[in-house]
KEBAKE-926239 format. One record per residue (C-alpha): residue in one letter; x, y, z. Coordinates in Angstrom, 3 decimals, m for minus. Layout:
  resn        xx        yy        zz
     A         X         Y         Z
...
***
This chain:
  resn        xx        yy        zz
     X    49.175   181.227   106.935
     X    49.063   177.468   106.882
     X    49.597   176.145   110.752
     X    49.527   172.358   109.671
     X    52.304   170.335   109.506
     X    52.606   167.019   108.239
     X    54.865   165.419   111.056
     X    55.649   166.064   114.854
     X    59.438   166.136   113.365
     X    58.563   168.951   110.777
     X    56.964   170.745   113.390
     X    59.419   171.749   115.666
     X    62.272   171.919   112.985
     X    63.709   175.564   113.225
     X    62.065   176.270   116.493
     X    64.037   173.987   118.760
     X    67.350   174.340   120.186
     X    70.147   173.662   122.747
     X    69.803   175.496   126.096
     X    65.992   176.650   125.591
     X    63.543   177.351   127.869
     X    60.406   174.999   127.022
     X    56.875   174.361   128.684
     X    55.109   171.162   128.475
     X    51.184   170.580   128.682
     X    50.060   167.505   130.742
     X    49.031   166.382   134.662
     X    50.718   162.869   134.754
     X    50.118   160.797   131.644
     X    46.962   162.745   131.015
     X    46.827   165.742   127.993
     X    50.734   165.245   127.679
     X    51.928   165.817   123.595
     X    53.167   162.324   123.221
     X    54.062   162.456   119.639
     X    55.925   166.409   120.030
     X    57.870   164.740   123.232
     X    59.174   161.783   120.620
     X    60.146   163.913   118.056
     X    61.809   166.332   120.529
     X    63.676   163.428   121.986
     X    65.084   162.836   118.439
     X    66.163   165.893   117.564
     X    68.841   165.236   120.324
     X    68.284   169.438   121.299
     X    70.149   169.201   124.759
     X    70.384   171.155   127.947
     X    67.016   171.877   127.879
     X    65.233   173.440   131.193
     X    61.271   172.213   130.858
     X    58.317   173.564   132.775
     X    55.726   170.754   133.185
     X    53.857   169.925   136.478
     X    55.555   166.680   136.430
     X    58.328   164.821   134.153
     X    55.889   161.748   132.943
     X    57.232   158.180   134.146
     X    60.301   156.619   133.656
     X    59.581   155.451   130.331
     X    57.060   157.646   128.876
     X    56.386   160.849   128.288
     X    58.952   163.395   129.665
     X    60.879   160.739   131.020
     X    62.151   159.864   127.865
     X    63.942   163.139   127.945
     X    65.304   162.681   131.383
     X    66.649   159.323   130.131
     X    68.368   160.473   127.612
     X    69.595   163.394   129.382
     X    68.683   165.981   127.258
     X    67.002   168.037   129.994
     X    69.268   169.786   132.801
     X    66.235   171.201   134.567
     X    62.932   171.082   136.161
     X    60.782   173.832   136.813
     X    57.640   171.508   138.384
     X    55.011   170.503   141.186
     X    54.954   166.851   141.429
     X    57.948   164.287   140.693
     X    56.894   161.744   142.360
     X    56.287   159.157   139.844
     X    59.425   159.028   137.807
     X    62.622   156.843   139.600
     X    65.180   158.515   136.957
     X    63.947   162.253   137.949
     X    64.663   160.841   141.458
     X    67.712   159.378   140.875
     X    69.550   162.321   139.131
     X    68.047   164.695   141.252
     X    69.783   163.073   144.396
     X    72.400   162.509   142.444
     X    73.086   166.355   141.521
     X    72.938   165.297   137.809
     X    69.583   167.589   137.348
     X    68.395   170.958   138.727
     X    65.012   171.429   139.946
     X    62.797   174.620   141.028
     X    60.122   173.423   143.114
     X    57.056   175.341   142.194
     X    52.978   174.678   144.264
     X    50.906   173.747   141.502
     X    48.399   176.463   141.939
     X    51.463   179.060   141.541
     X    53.173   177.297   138.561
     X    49.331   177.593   136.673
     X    49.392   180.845   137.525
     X    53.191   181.748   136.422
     X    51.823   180.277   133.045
     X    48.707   182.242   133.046
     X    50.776   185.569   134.092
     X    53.028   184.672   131.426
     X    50.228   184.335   128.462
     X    48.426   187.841   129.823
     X    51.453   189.683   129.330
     X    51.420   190.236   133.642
     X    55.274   189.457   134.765
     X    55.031   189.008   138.398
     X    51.806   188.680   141.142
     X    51.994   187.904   144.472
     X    51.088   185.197   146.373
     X    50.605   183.480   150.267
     X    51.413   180.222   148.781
     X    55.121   178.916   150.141
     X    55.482   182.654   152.340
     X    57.531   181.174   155.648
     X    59.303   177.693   153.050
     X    62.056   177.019   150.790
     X    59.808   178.113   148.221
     X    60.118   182.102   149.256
     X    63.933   182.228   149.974
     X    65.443   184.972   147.698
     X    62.656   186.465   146.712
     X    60.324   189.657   147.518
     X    58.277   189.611   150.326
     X    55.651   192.424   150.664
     X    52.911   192.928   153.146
     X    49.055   193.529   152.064
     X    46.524   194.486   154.809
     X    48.982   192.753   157.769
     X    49.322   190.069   155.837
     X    52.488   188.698   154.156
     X    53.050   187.708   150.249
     X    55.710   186.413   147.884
     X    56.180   188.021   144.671
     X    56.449   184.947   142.247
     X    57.826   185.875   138.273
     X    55.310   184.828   135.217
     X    56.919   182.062   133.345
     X    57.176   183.027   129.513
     X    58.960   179.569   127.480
     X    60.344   180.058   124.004
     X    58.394   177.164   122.527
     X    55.085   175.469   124.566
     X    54.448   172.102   123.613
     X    50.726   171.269   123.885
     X    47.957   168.781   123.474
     X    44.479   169.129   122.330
     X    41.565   167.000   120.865
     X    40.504   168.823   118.460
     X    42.243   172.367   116.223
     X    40.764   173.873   113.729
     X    43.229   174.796   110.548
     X    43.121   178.287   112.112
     X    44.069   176.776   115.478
     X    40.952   177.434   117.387
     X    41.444   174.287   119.901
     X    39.036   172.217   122.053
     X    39.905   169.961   124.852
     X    38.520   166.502   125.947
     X    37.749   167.457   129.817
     X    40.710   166.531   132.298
     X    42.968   166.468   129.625
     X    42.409   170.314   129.718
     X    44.861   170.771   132.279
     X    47.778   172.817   132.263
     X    47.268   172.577   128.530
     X    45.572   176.283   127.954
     X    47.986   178.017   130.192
     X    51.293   176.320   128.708
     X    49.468   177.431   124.977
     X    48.840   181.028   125.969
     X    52.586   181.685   127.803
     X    54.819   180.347   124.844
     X    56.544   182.605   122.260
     X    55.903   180.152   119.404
     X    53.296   177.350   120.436
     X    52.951   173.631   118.825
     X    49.953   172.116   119.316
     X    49.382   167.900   118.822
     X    45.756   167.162   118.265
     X    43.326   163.987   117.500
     X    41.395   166.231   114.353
     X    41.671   169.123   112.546
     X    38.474   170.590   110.860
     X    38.152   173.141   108.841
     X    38.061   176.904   110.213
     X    34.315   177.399   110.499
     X    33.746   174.297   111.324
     X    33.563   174.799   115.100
     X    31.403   176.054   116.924
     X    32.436   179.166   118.519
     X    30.769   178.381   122.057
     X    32.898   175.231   122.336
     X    36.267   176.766   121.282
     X    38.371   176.503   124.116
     X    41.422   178.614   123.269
     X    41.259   181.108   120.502
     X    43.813   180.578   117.752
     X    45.864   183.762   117.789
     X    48.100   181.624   120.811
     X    48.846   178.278   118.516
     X    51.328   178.498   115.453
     X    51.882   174.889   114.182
     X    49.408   172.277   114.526
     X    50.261   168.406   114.256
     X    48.005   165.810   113.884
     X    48.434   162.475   115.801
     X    45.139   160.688   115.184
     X    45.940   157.452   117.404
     X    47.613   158.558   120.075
     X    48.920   156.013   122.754
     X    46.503   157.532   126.105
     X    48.200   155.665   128.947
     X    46.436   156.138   132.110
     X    47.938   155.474   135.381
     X    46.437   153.071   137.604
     X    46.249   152.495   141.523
     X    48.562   149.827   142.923
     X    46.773   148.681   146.518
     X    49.104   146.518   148.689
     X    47.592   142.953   148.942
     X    45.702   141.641   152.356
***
């Protein structure tokens, strides 16, 4: 089975589609599938509801999306860094489920080990527990929180083997693993692809059997956000 495809475009054609459920690798600008996100905002696929710990910034990354308004809604952590996200939020232009970050990793994780709900403390007594289960465990009280499972995941990695065997360049790690292992059909933008064999199986970070098209993007953009300090 040959997971390679020649272009970001080519592949996600026949896999994406109005209305879908997607998940989206990344923590800020770092480990986020630049090249997938571009060819996604291309296809014009709208109504789309994206689980991603953030949405980018306004004009990169997932904030592409949001500008063109081909996402209706957030399932994230942190939003804090993208003024359109703010503005149609307020504006009741886009829906948003507010998810802790340690509990939206997990959802993933849940999601890729075939678990479909855990409970948690996290958000037990907040917004974040209304309408859903509460159960007690040894006096103390837990929300039951559903695992996330998103018809396509949209992932970055350094390195894939033509197997899809993947390795990740340290913080750019991220939320990438989880997002692989929870989607139905996973796409995975890397820097190289060896040869299967070619890796050594001590450093693969996420076996294969999750990833089903690989695309390479061999100079990708790798914005990094920097600290604005307010002057003396």
């Amino acid at each position: 089975m040959n997971k390679v495809y020649p272009s970001a475009a080519a592949a996600l054609e026949g896999i994406v589609r109005d209305g879908q459920l997607l998940a989206v690798g990344g923590f800020g600008l770092c480990g986020i599938p630049e090249a997938l996100i571009d060819a996604l905002a291309a296809s014009g696929k709208k109504d789309l509801t994206v689980i991603s710990n953030n949405a980018g910034v306004d004009d990169f990354g997932l904030g592409k999306l949001l500008a063109t308004r081909q996402i209706k809604k957030m399932i994230s952590s942190y939003v804090g860094e993208n003024k359109e996200f703010e503005r149609q939020y307020l504006a009741g232009e886009l829906q948003l489920e507010f998810t802790p970050q340690g509990t939206l990793a997990e959802k993933l994780r849940a999601g890729g080990a075939g678990i479909p709900a855990f409970f948690t403390k996290t958000g037990v007594g907040t917004i974040v527990a209304e309408g859903k289960e509460l159960r007690e465990f040894d006096g103390q009280t837990y929300v039951m929180e559903r695992a996330l499972l998103p018809e396509v995941s949209l992932v970055k990695a350094y390195a894939a083997d033509k197997s899809g065997n993947l390795q990740f360049r340290r913080t750019a790690r991220n939320f990438n693993p989880n997002v692989a292992m929870a989607g139905k059909i996973t796409v995975v933008e890397v820097e190289k692809i060896v040869e299967t064999g070619e890796m050594d199986p001590d450093q693969v970070h996420l076996a294969g059997i999750f990833v089903h098209r690989i695309v390479l993007n061999a100079t990708p953009e790798k914005r990094i956000e920097q600290r604005t300090v307010r002057k003396a």
